[in-house]
C-alpha positions, 0 to 999 in steps of 0.5 A, a space after each residue: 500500500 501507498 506512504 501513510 506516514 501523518 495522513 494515516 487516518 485523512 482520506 482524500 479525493 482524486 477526481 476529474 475528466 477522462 477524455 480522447 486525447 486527439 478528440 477531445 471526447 469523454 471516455 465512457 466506462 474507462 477504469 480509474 484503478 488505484 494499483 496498490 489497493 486493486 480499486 477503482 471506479 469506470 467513469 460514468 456516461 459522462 467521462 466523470 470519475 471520483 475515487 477516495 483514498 487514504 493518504 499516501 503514494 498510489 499509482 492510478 492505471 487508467 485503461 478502456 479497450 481500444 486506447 493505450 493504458 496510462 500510469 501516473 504517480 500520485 502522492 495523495 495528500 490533498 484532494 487533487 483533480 486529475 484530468 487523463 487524455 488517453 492516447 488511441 492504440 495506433 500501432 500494435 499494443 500489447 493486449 495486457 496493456 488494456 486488459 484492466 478494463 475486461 475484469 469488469 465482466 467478473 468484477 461488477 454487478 452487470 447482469 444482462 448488460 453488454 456494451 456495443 462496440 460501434 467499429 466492430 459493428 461497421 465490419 460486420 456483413 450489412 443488408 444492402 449497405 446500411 449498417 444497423 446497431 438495432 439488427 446487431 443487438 438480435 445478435 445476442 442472446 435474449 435479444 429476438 428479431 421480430 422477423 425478416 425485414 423488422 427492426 423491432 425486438 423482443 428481450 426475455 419474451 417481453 413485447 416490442 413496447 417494453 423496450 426503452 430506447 434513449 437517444 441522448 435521453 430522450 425517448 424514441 418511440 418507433 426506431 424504424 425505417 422503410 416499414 421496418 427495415 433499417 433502423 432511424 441510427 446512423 452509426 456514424 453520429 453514435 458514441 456508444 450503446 448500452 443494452 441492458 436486459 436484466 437487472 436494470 438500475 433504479 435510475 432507469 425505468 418506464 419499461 419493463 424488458 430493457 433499456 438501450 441507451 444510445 449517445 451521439 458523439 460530442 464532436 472534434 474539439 482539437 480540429 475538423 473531420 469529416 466521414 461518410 460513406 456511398 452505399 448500395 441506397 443510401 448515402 450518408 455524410 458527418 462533419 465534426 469540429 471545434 467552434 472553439 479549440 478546447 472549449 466547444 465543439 459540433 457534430 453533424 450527420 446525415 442520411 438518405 436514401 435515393 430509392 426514389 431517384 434510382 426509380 425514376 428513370 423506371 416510372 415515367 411521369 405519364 406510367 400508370 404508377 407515375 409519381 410513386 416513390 420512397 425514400 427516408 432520411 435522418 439528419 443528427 446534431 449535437 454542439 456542446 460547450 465548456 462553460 468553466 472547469 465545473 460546467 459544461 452545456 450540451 444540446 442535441 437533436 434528431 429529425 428523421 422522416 420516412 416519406 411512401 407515395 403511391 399513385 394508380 392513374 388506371 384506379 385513380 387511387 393515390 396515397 402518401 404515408 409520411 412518419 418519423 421522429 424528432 427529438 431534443 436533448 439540453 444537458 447541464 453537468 455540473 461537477 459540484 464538489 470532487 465527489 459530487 456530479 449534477 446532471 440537468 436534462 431537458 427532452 422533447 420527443 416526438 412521433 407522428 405517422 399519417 396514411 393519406 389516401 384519395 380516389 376521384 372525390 373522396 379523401 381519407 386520413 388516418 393519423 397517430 402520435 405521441 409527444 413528450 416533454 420531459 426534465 429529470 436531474 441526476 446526482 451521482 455521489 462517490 463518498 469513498 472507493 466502497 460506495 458509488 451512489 445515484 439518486 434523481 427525480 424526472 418527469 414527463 408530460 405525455 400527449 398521446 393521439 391514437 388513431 384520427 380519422 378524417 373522411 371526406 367525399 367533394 364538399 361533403 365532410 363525414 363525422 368521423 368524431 373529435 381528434 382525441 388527445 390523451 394528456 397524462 404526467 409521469 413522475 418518478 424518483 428514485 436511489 440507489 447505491 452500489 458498494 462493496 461488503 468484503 472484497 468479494 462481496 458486493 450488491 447494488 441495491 436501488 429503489 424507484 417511486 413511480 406515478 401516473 396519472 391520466 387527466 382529461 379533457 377526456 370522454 369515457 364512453 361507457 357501452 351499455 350491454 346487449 339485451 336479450 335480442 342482441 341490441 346493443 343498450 344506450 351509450 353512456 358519455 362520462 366527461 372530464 374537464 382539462 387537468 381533471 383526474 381520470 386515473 392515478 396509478 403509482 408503485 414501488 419498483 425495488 432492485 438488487 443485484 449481487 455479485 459474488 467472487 468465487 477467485 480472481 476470474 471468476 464470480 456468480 451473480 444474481 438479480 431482482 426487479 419489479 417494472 412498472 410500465 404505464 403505455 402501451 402499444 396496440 397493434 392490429 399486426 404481429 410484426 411492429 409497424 408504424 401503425 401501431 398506437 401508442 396508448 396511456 394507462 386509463 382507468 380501463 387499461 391498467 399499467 404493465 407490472 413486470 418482476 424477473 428474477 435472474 441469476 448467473 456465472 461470469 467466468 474470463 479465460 487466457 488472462 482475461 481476454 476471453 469472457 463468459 456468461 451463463 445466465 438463466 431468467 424468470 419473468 413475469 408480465 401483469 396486464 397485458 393487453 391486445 385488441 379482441 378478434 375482429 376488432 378495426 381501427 373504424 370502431 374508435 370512431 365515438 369510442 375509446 380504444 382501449 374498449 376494443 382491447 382484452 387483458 390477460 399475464 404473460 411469463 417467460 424463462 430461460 437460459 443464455 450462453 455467452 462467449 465473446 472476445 473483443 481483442 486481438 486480430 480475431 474478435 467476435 462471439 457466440 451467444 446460445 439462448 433456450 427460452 419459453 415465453 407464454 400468455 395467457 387470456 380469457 378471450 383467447 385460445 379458451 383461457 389456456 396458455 398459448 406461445 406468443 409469435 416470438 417463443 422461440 426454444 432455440 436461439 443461436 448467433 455466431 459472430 466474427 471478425 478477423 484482421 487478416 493484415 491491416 488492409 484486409 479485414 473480414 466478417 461473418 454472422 450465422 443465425 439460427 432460431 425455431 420458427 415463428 409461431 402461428 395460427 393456421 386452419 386445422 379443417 375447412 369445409 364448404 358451405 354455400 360454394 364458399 370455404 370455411 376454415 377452422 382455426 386450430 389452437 393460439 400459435 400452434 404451428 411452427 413456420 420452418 426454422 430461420 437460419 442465415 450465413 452473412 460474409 463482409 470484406 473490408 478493404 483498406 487502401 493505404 494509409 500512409 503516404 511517402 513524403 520529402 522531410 527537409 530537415 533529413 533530407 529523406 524520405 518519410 511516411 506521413 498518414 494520409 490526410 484522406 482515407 478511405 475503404 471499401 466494405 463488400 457484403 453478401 446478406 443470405 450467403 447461401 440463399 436461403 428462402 427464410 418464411 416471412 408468411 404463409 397465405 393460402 390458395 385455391 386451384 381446381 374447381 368446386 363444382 367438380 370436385 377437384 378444388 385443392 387449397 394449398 398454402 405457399 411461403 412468401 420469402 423476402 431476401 435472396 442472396 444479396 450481394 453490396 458495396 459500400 465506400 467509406 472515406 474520412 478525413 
């Protein structure tokens, strides 16, 4: 241990910044250690460190993957304040060297937790070009795909909605392109991505399966750059910079696809689909500033649009369906004291989507949305190296708009009823703490309070039972004034999580939480499009309330350059909602939607397997998950149990890169995973020349099994250059300012015809018997071959 001498009993504060030194951006989750007592801390999403010693000599390591790992010596006898740049590995490293940073995998409480390194994720094969964080977080296990061709997914068996998607802390409701296809972030504009799906902490919460916390970058503050990329439909361009050295700094980034001007030369004007089109486009922003050695200033923003138009001269029927999201993120840190740090935020969100539609004189629109305000303020709390303490309280107004019709033929407008809005506040408050009992024993125990109260103006439409005719009784109006209380709810929602070291590579963990969930999405699709609606706790809909119990054995191998997980989960889902058979999105006309829908528990449990390494010239991992998810309804399936589309027993990913040379890298993915399940006739009969089909049970057929192989080869020209030095008088190798590579993709390596629906038809004839229903497989994704050009500079 360090020098005590007189300071023997004082215990003093080293605290400050972590940041890249040639950007100038904060290091996330870099380990501050103190050699001498094994101890140290990871900076927090902000580059923030705080760690408390008894007085002495100590050296301080620092290290994160991907950078040089720096040692200082300090003779701690005062508080100090202890700035770190860390140098980028440039040139080959000893591994060692950066190895602190993986015991994190034995050492912390993490259950459920991994982090995405985004460079690795740019050289993993693409579909069509366009790298997708979204799609390679189905990668891991308990992490599901909602199907070919959807950005949506499913974590432990929860639904799509119960996923938490953050984007510099504000929330984004629908992270999706072309119908599903590609998700709204670009790679080039992400810092890095934290998907937890077990044991989340106390400071987050509003859902019940997991949270994806995405930041964008902060931007040069040492000098200009500018990356981009030419790809298979789409092109995208991010510039960076200071505005003022040291001090401020910018990030810009952009996105669009050019389907629609690929097409054009297809679709003339005078065709019968003239005017028909798709394209979508994202634009990211992002200025930060350094207001004083304590205080720094942050304003973010995202504006993304998915614009489809459709136009049939021959029907006369056109439509256009514009949706998209927008968001805004202002940021105060504030470091309070060596050991105290102050986060403000402010966020905006918003989501709207609308079809169009027109045929000769008649017009219709059907439009949808949410909007958040939102303000929370964090305090992160480091008291000595044994204790690592949160607390905070948030709040967010919600507007929700669920589905708006709007019918009209010439001058004649329909009553197709108000446009509702539903108004409702959410607050929460919460604390936690994460210290050390003993050595090897430690737990990070948190608690959350959450309230929500729907408020009006609102009109409850109370149906009136049919008599013994069928008629339908008289309809009853109950209404609210504007900030009249239709339905509070509120709840604790208590988590624990503990670790225990069994040796020095190698530990157990295990994990409690209660979620509360007070919005829902309603669909009338099993895949997640942009149709879905989003809808608040009522006094009808009740929150979801979730509890998963988790539990696991975390082991690292070959000094601590392999890591290893074996988890196992139960969960349990209240309040589950979906809307009863044969309900439409016309029955909200004069009614509440939530009066279409039906309620009923769901559960799932399983296990995942893990293994990954992330250094060296041969990284990637390989994640196994069996897992069982299951609902139960009164109105379905006769009240008994029955398998949601995303029950899947079996679950494989194998994921792959090797640095063959340092111009020629290449990647690989394999997937595997039981079919989807679905509900299929089980007898047909005719009646009246017509066929009659008998459904069998809920999900009681399986597609065929999905499987898919992925190969990607990035080639890097070279990077450095010759040059004259005046003062040898030889010549020398400078990098190139302006770099670039080539990323060649085979989506569907060995074409294989996954199942993305299964439709029936009829052939033959009915009158003379030899009518023949057959079912046929629609498969979406041949074999595709891509190309994509990246440059910076």
């Amino acid at each position: 241990m360090g020098t005590t001498g007189l300071f023997a009993q004082q215990k003093f504060t080293i605290s400050g910044e972590v940041t890249d030194a040639t950007t100038g951006e904060t290091c996330i989750g870099a380990l501050v250690v103190a050699k001498e007592l094994e101890k140290g801390i990871p900076t927090n999403l902000y580059g923030f460190y705080s760690i408390t010693l008894p007085a002495g000599t100590y050296t301080i390591e620092v290290a994160q993957i991907g950078y040089v790992t720096q040692t200082i010596s300090v003779n701690l006898v005062a508080d100090k304040k202890l700035n770190i740049q860390l140098a980028p590995k440039v040139t080959e490293v000893a591994e060692v060297e950066v190895l602190a940073d993986k015991k994190r995998n034995t050492e912390s409480t993490d259950l459920g937790k991994i982090e995405l390194d985004i460079e690795q994720v740019k050289k993993l094969p693409v579909l069509l070009g366009e790298i997708d964080i979204l799609k390679t977080l189905t990668l891991l296990p308990g992490v599901k795909s909602s199907g070919e061709g959807n950005a949506g997914f499913y974590v432990r068996g929860g639904g799509v909605d119960q996923n938490l998607i953050l984007l510099d802390n504000a929330k984004v409701y629908n992270a999706s392109h072309l119908f599903g296809f590609f998700s709204v972030f670009n790679a080039d504009a992400i810092k890095n991505l934290e998907l937890t799906k077990g044991g989340i902490p106390a400071n987050y919460g509003t859902r019940l399966s997991s949270v994806v916390d995405i930041n964008l970058k902060e931007g040069n503050t040492k000098e200009y750059h500018a990356q981009g990329g030419i790809g298979t439909i789409a092109s995208r361009f991010t510039v960076e910079g200071p505005i003022k050295k040291d001090v401020s700094s910018f990030v810009v980034s952009g996105r669009r696809t050019y389907i629609d001007a690929l097409l054009r030369p297809f679709i003339k004007p005078e065709s019968n689909f003239g005017g028909s089109g798709y394209y979508f486009y994202d634009l990211n922003m992002k200025v930060n500033y350094k207001l004083s050695e304590k205080d720094k200033l942050f304003s973010s923003a995202y504006f993304g649009r998915d614009v489809f138009t459709f136009n049939s001269k021959q029907t006369g029927f056109g439509t256009r369906i514009p949706w998209g999201n927008a968001t805004a993120t202002v940021r105060w840190n504030r470091i309070i004291s060596p050991k105290l740090f102050m986060n403000a935020i402010a966020t905006f969100t918003d989501y709207r989507f609308a079809f169009e539609g027109t045929q000769e004189m008649f017009e219709f629109k059907l439009s949808s949305g949410i909007r958040d305000y939102g303000a929370k303020v964090q305090w992160n709390y480091y008291p000595n190296y044994l204790h690592n303490i949160k607390w905070g309280v948030e709040y967010t107004h919600h507007d929700f708009m669920p589905n708006s019709v709007y019918a009209k033929s010439g001058d004649t407008e329909f009553n197709t009823g108000k446009e509702v809005h539903l108004m409702s506040h959410e607050t929460a408050i919460y604390a936690l703490d994460e210290f050390d009992v003993t050595e090897d024993l430690r737990f990070n125990i948190g608690m959350r309070y959450s309230m929500f109260a729907h408020v009006g103006p609102f009109e409850r439409y109370i149906k009136g039972r049919d008599n013994s005719l069928g008629v339908p009784g008289a309809t009853t109006i109950v209404a609210y004034d504007k900030n009249e209380l239709v339905k509070m709810y509120h709840g604790f929602e208590p988590r624990a999580n503990v670790r225990y070291t069994l040796n020095k590579v190698s530990s157990i963990k295990a994990g409690f939480m209660r979620n509360y969930q007070y919005i829902h999405l309603t669909s009338l699709s099993p895949t997640s499009l942009p149709t879905d609606v989003w809808l608040p706790s009522s006094d009808v809909l009740r929150p979801q309330i979730g509890m998963q119990y988790s539990a696991g054995y975390f082991r690292n191998f070959f000094d601590d350059k392999w890591e290893s997980s074996v988890e196992v989960y139960y969960k349990t889902m209240e309040n589950q909602s979906e809307f009863r058979e044969g309900a439409q999105p016309d029955q909200t006309v004069n009614d509440n939607i939530d009066n279409l829908l039906v309620f009923g528990r769901g559960y799932s449990y399983g296990a995942e397997f893990f293994l990954k390494k992330r250094v060296g010239d041969l990284n990637g991992w390989v994640g196994y998950t069996w897992s069982k998810t299951e609902r139960v309804f009164e109105a379905f399936n006769n009240g008994n149990a029955y398998p949601t589309r995303w029950d899947r027993r079996h679950d494989i990913n194998f994921v792959i890169s090797y640095k063959f040379s340092p111009r020629v890298e290449v990647g690989g993915v394999f997937v595997y995973s039981t079919g989807n399940a679905i509900t299929l006739p089980v007898e047909r009969y005719f009646y009246e020349g017509r066929v009659i089909d008998v459904y069998g049970a809920r999900n009681s057929f399986r597609m065929a099994p999905y499987h898919r192989a992925d190969f990607s080869l990035t080639y890097y020209p070279k990077a450095m250059k010759k040059v004259f030095d005046a003062e040898t008088g030889k010549e020398i190798e400078k990098p190139k300012r302006f770099k670039t590579n080539w990323n060649f993709s085979v989506y569907n390596l060995y074409n294989r015809r996954n199942p993305y629906f299964i439709y029936f038809g009829n052939s033959g004839n009915l009158e003379e018997g030899s009518l023949q229903v057959k079912a046929y497989q629609v498969s979406l994704f041949p074999v595709l071959p891509s190309v994509t050009w990246n440059f910076e500079f």
